[in-house]
C-alpha positions as CSV (number, residue, x, y, z in Angstrom):
1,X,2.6,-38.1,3.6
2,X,3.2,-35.4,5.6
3,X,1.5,-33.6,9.5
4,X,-0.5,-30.2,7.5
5,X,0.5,-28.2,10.7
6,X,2.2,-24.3,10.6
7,X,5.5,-26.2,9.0
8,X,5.1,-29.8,7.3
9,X,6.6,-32.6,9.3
10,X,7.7,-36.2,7.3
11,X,5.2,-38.4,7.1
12,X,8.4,-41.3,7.8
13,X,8.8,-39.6,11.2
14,X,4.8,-39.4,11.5
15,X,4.2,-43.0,11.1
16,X,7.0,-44.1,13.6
17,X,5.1,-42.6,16.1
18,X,1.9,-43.9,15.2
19,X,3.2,-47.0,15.4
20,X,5.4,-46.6,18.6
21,X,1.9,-45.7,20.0
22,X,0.0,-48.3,18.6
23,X,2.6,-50.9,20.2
24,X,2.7,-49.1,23.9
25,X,-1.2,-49.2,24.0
26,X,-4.3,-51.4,23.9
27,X,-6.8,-50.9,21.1
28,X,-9.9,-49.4,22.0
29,X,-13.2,-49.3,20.1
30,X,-15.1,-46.8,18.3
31,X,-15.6,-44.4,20.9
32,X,-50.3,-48.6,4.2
33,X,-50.1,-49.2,1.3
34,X,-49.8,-52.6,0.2
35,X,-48.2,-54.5,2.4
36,X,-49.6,-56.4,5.4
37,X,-48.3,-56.2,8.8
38,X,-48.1,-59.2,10.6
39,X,-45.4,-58.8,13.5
40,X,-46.2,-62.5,15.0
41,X,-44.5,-65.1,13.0
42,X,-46.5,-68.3,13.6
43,X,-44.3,-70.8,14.8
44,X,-45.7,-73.9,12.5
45,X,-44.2,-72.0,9.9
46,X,-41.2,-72.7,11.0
47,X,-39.7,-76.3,10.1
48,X,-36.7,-77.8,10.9
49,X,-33.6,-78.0,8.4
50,X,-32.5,-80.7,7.1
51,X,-29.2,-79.4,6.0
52,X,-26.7,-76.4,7.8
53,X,-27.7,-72.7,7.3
54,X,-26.9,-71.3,3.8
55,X,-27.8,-67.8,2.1
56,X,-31.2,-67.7,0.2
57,X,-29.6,-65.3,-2.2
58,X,-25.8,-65.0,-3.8
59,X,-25.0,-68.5,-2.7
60,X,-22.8,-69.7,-4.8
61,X,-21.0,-66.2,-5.6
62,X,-17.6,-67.8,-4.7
63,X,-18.3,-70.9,-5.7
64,X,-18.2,-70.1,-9.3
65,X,-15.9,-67.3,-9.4
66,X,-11.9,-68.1,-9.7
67,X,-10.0,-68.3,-6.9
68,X,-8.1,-65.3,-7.4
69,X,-11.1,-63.7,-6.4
70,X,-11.6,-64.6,-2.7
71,X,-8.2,-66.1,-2.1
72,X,-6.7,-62.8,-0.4
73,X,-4.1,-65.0,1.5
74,X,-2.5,-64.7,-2.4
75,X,-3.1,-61.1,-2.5
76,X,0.6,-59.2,-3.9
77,X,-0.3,-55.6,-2.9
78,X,1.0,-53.3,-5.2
79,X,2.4,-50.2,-2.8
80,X,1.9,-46.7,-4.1
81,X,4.6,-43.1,-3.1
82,X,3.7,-42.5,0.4
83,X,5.1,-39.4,0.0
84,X,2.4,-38.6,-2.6
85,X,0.2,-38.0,0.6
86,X,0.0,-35.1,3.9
87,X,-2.3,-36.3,6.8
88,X,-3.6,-32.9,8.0
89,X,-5.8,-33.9,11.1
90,X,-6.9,-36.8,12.6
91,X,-10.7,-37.3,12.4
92,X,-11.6,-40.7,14.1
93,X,-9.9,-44.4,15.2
94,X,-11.2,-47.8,16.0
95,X,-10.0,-51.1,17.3
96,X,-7.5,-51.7,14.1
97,X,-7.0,-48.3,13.0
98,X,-6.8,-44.5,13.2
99,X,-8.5,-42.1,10.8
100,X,-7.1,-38.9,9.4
101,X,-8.3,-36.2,6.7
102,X,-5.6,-35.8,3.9
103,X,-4.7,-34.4,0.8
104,X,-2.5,-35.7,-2.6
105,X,-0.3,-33.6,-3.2
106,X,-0.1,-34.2,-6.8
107,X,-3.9,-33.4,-7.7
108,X,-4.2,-31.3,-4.6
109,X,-7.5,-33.3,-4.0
110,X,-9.1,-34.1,0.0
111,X,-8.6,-37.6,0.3
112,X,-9.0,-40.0,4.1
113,X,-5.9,-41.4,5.1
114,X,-6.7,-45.3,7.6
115,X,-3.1,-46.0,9.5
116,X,-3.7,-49.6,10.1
117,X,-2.9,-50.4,13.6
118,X,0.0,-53.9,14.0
119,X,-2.7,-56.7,13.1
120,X,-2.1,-60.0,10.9
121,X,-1.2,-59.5,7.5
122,X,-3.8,-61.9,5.9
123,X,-6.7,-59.2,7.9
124,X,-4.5,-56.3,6.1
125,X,-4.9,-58.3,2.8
126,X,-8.5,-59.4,3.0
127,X,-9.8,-55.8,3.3
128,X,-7.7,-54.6,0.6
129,X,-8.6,-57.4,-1.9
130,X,-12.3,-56.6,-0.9
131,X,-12.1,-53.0,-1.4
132,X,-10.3,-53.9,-4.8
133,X,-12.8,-56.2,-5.7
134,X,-16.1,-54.0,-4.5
135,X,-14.3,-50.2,-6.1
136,X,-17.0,-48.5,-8.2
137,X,-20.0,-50.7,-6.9
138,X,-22.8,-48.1,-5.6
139,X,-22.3,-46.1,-2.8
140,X,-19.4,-48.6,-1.7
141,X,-16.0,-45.9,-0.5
142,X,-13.5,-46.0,-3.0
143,X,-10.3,-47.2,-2.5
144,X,-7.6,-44.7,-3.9
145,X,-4.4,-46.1,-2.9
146,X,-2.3,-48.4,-0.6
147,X,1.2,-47.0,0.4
148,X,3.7,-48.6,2.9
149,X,5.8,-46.7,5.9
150,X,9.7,-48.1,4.7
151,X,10.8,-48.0,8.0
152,X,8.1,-49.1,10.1
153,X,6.3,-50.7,7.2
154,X,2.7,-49.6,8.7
155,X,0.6,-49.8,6.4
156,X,-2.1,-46.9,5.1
157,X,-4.9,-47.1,3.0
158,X,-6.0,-43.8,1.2
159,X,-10.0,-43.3,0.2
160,X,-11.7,-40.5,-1.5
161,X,-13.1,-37.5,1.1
162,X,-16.7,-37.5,2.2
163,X,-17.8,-34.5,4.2
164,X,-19.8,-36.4,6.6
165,X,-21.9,-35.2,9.7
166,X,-21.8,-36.9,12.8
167,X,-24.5,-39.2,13.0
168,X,-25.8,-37.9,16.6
169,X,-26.0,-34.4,15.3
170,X,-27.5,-35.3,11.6
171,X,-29.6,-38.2,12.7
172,X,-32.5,-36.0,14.9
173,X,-32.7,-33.5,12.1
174,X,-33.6,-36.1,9.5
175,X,-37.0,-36.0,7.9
176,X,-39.3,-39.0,7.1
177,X,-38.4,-38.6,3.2
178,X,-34.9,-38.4,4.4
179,X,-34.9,-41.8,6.4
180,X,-36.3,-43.5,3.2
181,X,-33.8,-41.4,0.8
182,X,-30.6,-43.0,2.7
183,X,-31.6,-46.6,3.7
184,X,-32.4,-47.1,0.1
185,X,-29.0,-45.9,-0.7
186,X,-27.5,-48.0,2.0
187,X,-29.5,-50.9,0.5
188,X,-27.6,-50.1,-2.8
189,X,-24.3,-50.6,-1.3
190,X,-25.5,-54.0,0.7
191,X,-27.2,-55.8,-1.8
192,X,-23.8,-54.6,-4.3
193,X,-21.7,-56.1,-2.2
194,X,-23.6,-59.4,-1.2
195,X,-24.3,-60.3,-5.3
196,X,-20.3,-59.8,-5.2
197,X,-20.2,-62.5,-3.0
198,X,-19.2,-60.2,0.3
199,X,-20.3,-59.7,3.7
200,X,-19.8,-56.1,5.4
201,X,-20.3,-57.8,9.2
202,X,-20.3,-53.8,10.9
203,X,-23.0,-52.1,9.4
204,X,-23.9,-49.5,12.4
205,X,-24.2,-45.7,11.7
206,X,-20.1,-44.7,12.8
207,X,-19.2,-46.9,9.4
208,X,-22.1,-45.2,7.2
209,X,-20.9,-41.8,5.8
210,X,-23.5,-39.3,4.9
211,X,-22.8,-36.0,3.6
212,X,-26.5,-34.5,3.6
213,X,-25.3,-31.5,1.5
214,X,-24.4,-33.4,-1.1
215,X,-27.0,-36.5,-0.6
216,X,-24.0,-39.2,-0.8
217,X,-23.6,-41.8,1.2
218,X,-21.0,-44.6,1.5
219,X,-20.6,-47.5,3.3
220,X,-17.1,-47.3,4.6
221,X,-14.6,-49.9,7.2
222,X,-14.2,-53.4,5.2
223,X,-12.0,-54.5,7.5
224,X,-13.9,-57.0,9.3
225,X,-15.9,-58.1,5.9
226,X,-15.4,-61.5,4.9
227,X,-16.4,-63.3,1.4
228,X,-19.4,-65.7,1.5
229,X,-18.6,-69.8,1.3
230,X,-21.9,-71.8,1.7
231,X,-21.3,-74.0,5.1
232,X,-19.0,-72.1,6.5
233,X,-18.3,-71.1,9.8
234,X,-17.4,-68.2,10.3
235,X,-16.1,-66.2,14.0
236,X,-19.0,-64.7,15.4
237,X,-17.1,-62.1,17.3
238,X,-17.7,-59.4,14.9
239,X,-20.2,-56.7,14.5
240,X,-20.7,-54.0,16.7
241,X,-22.5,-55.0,20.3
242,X,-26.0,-53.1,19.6
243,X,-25.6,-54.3,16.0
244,X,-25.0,-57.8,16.5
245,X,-26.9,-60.4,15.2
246,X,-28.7,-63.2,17.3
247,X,-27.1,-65.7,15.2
248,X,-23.9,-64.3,16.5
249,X,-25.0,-64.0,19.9
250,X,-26.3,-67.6,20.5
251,X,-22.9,-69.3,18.6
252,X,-24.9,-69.7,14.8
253,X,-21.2,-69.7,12.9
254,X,-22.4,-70.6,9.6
255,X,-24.4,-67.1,9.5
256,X,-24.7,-65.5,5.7
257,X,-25.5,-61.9,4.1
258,X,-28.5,-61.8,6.5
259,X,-26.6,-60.8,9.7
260,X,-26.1,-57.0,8.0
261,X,-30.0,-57.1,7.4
262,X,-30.1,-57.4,10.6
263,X,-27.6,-54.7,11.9
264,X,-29.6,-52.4,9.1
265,X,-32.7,-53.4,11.2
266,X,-31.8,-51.9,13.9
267,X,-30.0,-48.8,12.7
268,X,-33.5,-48.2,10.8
269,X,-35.0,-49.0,14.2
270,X,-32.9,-46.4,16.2
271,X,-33.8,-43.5,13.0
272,X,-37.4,-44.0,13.0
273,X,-38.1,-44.5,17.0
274,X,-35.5,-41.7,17.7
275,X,-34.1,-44.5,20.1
276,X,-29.7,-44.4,19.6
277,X,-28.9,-47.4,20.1
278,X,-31.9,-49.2,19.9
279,X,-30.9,-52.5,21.4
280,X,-28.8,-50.9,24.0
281,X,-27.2,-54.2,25.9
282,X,-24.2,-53.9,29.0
283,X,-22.6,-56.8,27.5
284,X,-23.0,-59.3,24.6
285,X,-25.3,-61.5,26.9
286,X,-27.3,-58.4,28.0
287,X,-27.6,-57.7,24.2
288,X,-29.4,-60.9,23.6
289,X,-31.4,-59.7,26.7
290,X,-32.8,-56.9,25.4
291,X,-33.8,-58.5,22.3
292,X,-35.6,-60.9,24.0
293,X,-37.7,-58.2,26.1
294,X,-39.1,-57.1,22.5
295,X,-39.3,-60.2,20.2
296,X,-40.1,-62.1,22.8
297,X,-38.6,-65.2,23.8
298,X,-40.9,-67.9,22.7
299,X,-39.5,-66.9,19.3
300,X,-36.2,-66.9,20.2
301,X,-36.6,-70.7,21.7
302,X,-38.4,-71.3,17.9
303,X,-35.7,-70.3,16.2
304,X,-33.3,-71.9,18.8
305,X,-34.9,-75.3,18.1
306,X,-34.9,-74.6,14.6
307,X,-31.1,-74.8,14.1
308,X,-30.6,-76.9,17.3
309,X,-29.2,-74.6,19.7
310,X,-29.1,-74.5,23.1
311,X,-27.9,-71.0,25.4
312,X,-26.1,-72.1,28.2
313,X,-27.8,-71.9,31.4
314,X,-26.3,-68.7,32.7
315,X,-27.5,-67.1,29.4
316,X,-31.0,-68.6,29.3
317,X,-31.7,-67.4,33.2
318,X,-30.4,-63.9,32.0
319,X,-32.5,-64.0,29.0
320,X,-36.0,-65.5,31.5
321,X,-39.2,-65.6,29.7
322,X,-40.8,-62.4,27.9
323,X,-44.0,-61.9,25.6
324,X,-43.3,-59.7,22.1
325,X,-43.1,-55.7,22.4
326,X,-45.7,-54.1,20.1
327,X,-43.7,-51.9,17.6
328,X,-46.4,-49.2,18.4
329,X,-45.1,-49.0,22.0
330,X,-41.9,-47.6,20.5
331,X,-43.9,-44.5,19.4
332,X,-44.6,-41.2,20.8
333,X,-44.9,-37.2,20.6
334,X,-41.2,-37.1,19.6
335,X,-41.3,-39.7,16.3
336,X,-44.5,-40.2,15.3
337,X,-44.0,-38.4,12.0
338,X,-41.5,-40.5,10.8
339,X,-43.1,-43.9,12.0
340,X,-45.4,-44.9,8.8
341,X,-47.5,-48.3,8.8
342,X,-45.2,-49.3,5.7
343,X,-42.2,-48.5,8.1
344,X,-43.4,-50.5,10.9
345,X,-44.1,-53.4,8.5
346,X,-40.2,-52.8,6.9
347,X,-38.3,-52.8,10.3
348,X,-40.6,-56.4,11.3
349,X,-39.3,-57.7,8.1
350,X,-35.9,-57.0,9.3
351,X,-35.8,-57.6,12.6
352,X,-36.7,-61.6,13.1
353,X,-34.4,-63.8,14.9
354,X,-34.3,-66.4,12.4
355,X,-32.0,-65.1,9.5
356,X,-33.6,-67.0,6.5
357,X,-36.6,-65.1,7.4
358,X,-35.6,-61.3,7.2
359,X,-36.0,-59.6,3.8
360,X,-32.7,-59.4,1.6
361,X,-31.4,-56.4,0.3
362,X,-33.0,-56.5,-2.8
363,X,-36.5,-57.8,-1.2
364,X,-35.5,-54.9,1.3
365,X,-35.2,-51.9,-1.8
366,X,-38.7,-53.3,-3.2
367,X,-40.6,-52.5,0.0
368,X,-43.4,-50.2,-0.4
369,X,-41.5,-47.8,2.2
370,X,-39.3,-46.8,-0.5
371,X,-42.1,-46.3,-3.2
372,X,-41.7,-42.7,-3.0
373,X,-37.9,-42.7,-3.2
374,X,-38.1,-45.0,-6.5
375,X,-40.6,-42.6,-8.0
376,X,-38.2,-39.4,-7.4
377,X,-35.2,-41.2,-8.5
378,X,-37.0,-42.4,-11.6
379,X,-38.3,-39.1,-12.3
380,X,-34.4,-37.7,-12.1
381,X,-33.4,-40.2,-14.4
382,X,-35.9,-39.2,-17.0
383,X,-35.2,-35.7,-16.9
């Protein structure tokens, strides 16, 4: 792999420095029909458990399958020609990585090339076997390759090329039909990967790759996905802060599928309302915050009680006492065409503090908001 630059540098000598600069610097972070709408929960429906937390769907995914298939910590990674591969610009990094456009030199094809910053090898491993185990599910990124540095052994995962707009630039130009069109897709790629027994844990717009020309999308950066095991409890620093789940933000570790329904809830939120981010919180307590200010917080103490939490008392003084937000308060002049009644009644069915009780994906793709979007597609398919 090689710097595309007036003269081609090595890709051996490219590496080195990425990972000399990797070492000498902290990791930073990603710079109506039919339905009823009933956005107040009533809190006699909710009842308290009598065992932990698990997933209402995919439970037992792992469970059944072979080991092979979730133990990654057994993973032998098969290392392909690094020199099969030219970075020739760098087009993004995050916290364990940095991002560059590429081409194979043998087939002459684009392709994105992930330098993976020094972490632990079993994190290396994990997202590897999940990619493996997820390639050619719907809209999921392919995984092309995985080829090795010899000296520095950095390790870089090569994925097939999607021209994708910047969300902050495509995102206001959207349409209603639009919206629909690529949550659906996005709901392709979640519920794929959760009847595979896998949990993305960063859904936020930065990891959702849309190339509007083309009308693709694909879910890309596994690396903080995790398989499914009923009952267990998993680190709850993950997702990204406006994206984060209140399970993860009041200490629920045994959390499930649900959490990305969640962090979909709010990207959908932020689409529709014309509102980036939508929860927009200083800090992870200030996140929880703002939730509170428009779910309210006797909801919050329901679904506390439920699963017998308690905030701390710094936390609960932060969070104080707040009655729900209306969706329809969220509306005005500049996004009123792209906030439906069947939209409203989605993003409340996504957006509820207890996890059990927002929609999964598949309950998500047969929501009357994508009626339209099933009808086209169908029509496509006949044709």
């Amino acid at each position: 792999m090689r710097l595309i630059t007036s003269s081609y540098a090595s890709l051996g000598r490219f590496l080195l420095l990425c990972c000399a600069i990797f070492i000498s610097r902290e990791p930073s972070a990603l710079s109506l029909n039919g339905s009823s709408f009933d956005p107040y929960p009533r809190e006699e429906e909710i009842s308290l458990p009598t065992v932990m937390s698990k997933a209402r769907v995919y439970t037992d995914v792992n469970v059944i399958r072979p080991k092979e298939y979730w133990d990654y910590e057994s993973l032998n990674v098969e290392w392909g020609e690094q020199d099969d591969y030219e970075v020739v610009r760098k087009v993004g990094r995050g916290k364990y990585s940095e991002v560059f456009e590429g081409i194979n030199m043998n087939s002459n094809e684009k392709c994105v090339i992930k330098i993976l910053k020094p972490v632990k090898k079993k994190k290396i491993r994990r997202e590897i076997k999940i990619l493996q185990n997820l390639c050619g599910g719907p809209n999921i990124v392919k995984l092309l390759d995985v080829v090795r540095d010899q000296h520095s052994k950095t390790p870089s995962l090569i994925f097939e090329y999607v021209n994708s707009t910047d969300f902050k630039v495509l995102y206001p130009t959207l349409t209603d039909y639009d919206i629909r069109y690529y949550i659906y897709e996005l709901l392709k790629a979640l519920d794929y990967c959760h009847s595979q027994g896998i949990m993305h844990r960063d859904v936020k717009p930065h990891n959702v790759m849309i190339d509007h020309e083309l009308r693709k999308l694909r879910l890309i950066d596994w690396g903080l996905a995790e398989f499914y095991h009923p009952g267990k409890e998993y680190n709850v620093r993950v997702a990204s802060r406006y994206f984060k789940g209140p399970e993860l933000l009041v200490d629920l570790q045994d959390y499930d599928y649900s959490l990305d329904m969640w962090s979909l809830g709010c990207m959908f939120a932020g689409m529709i309302f014309r509102k980036e981010p939508f929860f927009y919180g200083h800090d992870n307590q200030d996140q929880l915050v703002k939730i509170a200010k428009v779910l309210g917080t006797d909801e919050l103490n329901a679904y506390l009680n439920k699963y017998q939490l308690e905030l701390d008392a710094q936390l609960e003084a932060l969070v104080g006492r707040h009655s729900r937000k209306p969706w329809s308060k969220f509306i005005n002049a500049d996004n009123r065409h792209l906030v439906s009644p069947e939209a409203i009644d989605f993003l409340d069915k996504l957006l509820r503090y207890d996890h059990q009780d927002r929609l999964t994906a598949k309950e998500a793709m047969a929501h009357p908001y994508f009626a339209q979007v099933k009808a086209a597609e169908s029509s496509r398919m006949r044709t």
